[in-house]
C-alpha positions in Angstrom: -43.0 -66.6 8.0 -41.4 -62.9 7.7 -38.9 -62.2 10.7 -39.9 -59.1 13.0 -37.7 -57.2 14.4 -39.0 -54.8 17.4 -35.9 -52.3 18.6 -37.1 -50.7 22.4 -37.5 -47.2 22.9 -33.7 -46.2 23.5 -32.5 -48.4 20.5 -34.7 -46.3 17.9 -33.7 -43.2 20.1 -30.0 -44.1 19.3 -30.6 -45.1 15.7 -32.4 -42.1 14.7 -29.7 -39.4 16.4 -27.0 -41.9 14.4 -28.6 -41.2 11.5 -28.5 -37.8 11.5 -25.4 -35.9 9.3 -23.2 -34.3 11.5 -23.0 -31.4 13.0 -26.6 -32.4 13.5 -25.8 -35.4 15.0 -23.5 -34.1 17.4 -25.9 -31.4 18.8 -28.8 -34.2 18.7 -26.4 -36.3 21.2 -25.5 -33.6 23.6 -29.5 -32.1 23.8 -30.8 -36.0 24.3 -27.6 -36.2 27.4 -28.9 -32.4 28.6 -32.6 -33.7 28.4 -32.2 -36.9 30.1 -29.9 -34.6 33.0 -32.9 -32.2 33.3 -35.5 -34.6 33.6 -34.1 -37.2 35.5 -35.9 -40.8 35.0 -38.2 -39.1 33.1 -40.5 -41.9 30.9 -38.7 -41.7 27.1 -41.2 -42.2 23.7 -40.0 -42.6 20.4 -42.5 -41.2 17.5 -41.5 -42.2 14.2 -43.8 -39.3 12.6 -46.2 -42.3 10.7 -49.7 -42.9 10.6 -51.5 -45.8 11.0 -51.4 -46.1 7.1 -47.5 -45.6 7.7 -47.5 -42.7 5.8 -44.8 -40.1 7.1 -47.1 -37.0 9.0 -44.1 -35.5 10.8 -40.4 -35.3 11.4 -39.7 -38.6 14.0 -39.1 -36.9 17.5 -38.1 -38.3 20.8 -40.2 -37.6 23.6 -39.5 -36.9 27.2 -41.5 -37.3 30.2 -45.4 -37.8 30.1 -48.7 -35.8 29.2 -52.0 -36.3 29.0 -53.9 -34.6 26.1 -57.2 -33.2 26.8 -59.7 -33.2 23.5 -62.8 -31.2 23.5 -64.9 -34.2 23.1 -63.4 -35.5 26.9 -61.0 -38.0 24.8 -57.6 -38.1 26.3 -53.9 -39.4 25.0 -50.6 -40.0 26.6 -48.1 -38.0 25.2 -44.4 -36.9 25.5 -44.1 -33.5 27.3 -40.9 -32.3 25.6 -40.0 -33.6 22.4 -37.0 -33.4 20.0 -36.5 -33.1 16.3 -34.0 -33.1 13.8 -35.9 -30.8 10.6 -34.8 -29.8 6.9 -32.8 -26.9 8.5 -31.4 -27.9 12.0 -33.3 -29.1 15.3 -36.6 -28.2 17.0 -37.3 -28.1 20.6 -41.2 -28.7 21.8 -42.3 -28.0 25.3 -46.0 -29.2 25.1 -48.5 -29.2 27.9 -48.5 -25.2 27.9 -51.6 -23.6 28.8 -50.1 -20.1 27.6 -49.2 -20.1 23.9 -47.8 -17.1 24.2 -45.7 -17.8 27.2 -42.8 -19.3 25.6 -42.3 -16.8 22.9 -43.2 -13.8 25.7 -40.3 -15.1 28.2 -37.4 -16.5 25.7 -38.3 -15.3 22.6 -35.0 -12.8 22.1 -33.2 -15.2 24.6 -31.9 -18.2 22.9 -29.9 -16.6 20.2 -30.7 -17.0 16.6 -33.3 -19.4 16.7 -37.1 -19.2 16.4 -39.5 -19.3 18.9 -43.2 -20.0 18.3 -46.0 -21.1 20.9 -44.9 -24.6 21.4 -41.4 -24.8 19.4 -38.2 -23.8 19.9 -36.3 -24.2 16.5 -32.6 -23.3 15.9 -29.9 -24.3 13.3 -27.1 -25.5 15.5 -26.5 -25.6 19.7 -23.8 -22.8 19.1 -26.5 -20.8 17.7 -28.2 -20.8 21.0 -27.7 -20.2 24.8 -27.8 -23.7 26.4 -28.7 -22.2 29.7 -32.4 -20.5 28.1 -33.0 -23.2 26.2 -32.7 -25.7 29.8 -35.1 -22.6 31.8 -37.7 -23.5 29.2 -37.3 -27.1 29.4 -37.6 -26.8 32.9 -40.8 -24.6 32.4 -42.5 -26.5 30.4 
């Protein structure tokens, strides 16, 4: 009988950000401590970006805090509200739960720095790239 290994939530948190190459790994660290400082006791996921049929779908993200997603057929899900990512080219932000698409981009869109800003996403290369302080008003936002 194969062994089975389950790891909680905050050991596959800490696993993935070890994973990542530095400076990446660095800049995970300090936006997981800023997250967890912003939304205080706030419910933590871990999405490893794999289907059902494990096949890879998206980049793993850690989730913070909790949202219920609404389908048009009246289907709901739990969900993370604000979720972090480590992509090909540096780190992305999502603040989820936004009724406004446009919001987001509207309010900090030539506020963070050099980073892009889409509907949902905040993406960016490194945290010295970006203004800390924007990035935390639309974490608080969302």
């Amino acid at each position: 009988m194969p062994l089975i290994f389950y790891m909680n939530v905050n050991e596959q948190i800490k696993e993935y950000i070890a994973s990542q190459p530095e400076p990446k790994r660095s800049d995970m660290q300090a936006l997981h401590h800023l997250l967890l400082q912003v939304l205080p006791g706030c419910k933590l996921w871990f999405d490893t970006g794999k289907n059902s049929e494990n096949k890879t779908v998206s980049n793993p993200t850690i989730g913070y805090g909790f949202y219920i997603i609404k389908y048009a057929d009246g289907k709901t899900r739990d969900f993370f509200q604000i979720g972090l990512s480590a992509n090909k080219t540096g780190i992305s932000v999502y603040i989820l739960g936004i009724k406004d698409k446009t919001y987001i981009a509207q309010t900090y869109g030539k506020k963070p720095g050099k980073a892009s800003v889409t509907g949902y996403c905040i993406r960016f290369k490194t945290l010295k790239e970006i203004h800390i302080d924007i990035l935390e008003a639309a974490i608080q936002y969302g």
